[in-house]
N, C-alpha and C positions, 0 to 999 in steps of 0.2 A: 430585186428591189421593185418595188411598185409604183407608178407613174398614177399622181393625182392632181385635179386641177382642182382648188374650190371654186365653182360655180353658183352662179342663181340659179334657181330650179325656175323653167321658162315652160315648163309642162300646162300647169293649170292656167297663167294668163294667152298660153297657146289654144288650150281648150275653148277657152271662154271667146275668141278672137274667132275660132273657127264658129262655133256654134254663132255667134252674132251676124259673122256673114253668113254665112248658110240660113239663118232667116229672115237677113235682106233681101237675096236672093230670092227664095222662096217665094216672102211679103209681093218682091216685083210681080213675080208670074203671078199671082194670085190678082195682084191689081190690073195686069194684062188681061187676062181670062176673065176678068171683071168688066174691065173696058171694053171689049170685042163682044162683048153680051146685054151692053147697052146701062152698067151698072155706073156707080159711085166714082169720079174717079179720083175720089179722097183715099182711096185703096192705097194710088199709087203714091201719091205723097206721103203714105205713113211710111211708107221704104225711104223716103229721103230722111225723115227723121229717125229711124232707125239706125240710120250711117253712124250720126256721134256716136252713142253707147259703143258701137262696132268699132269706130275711128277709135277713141279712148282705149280702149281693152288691143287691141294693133299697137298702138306706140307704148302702152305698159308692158306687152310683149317685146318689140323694137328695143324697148331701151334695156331690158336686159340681156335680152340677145346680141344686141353690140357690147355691153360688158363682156357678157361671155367671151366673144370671137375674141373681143381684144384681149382677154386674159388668155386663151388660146394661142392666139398667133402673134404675142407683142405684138402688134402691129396697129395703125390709126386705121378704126373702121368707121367708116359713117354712113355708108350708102348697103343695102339690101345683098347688093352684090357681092358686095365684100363680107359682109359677114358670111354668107356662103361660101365663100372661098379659105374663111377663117375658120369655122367648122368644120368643112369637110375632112375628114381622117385617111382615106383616102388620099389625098395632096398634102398629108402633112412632110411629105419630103421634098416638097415643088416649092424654088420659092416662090414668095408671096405674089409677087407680078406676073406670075409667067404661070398660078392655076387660074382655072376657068371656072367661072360661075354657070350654073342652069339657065340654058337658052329657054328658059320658061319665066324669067324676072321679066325681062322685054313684054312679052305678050301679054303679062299678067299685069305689068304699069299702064300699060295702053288703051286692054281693056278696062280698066277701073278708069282712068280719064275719059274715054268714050260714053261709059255708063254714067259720069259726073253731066260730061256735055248733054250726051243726050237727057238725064232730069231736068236740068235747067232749062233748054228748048220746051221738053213737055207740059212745064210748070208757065210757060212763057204762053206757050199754045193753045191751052185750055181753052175746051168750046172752039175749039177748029178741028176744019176737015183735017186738016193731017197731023193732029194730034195722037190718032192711035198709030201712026206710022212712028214718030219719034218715042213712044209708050214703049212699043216693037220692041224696036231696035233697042231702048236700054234695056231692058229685061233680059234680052240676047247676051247684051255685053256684063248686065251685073251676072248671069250665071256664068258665062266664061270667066268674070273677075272672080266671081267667088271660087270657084276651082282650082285654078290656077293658085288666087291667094292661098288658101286652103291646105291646098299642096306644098306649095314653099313652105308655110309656116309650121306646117306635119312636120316636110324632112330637116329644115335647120334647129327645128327643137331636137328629133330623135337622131342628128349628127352631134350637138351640144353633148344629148345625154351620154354619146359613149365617152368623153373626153370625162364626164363628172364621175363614172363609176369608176373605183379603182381596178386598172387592170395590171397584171405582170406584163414585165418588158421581157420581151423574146430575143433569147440568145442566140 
């Protein structure tokens, strides 16, 4: 007998989520290398507007990726974590409390609030000395946020997907 879940397919709004940050990302260092060179540094503020489109396209991913987990794992999901842990195929024999999510959710929240702080500072400091200091450091932190995010979003799309295709149950 064949074990199938109907799912949303979380591929394409996964794609588009990745591809958005990775040229937030990108946009920063661009606007940093721009900044350290004595350029424009309207560079960097196009990375903060940037973020909506990226932001939007994240939570149209988000929201079907918690349908999914929850149609996976009965269970109430509402945090990033838990949908990891409702995905994973792997722990589908653990219960629901006692699997672990990817110690890369943490670092990947942190750095995206760092990269948050830090534009707001920058956008604050404009036309000061240590402006390119807070420029720095969120550039640092949007490429670690973008990776990190990147990455989660990669593997709880491609953990969803094995639960959507139908596979045999193993006797």
């Amino acid at each position: 007998m064949d074990t199938y879940i109907d799912l949303r397919d979380v591929r394409l709004t996964g794609y588009v989520s990745q591809g958005l940050i990775a040229l937030v990302a990108a946009e920063s260092v661009w606007g940093t290398v721009n900044d350290w060179q004595g350029g424009s540094s309207s560079w960097s503020f196009l990375a903060i507007v940037l973020i909506l489109p990226a932001a939007v396209a994240f939570v149209l991913w988000f929201r079907n990726a918690t349908h999914n987990a929850e149609a996976i794992a009965l269970h109430g999901v509402r945090m990033v974590s838990q949908v990891w842990k409702a995905s994973d195929p792997e722990q589908r024999d653990v219960p629901f409390d006692q699997r672990v999510a990817s110690p890369l959710i943490k670092p990947w929240q942190y750095a995206f609030l760092a990269m948050v702080l830090g534009d707001v500072l920058e956008s604050l400091l404009l036309d000061t000395p240590v402006y390119l200091v807070f420029s720095t450091l969120s550039t640092v932190c949007a490429v670690a946020a973008a990776g990190l995010g990147c990455f989660v979003i990669w593997r709880i799309s491609t953990m969803q997907q094995r639960f959507a295709v139908p596979q045999r149950k193993r006797r």
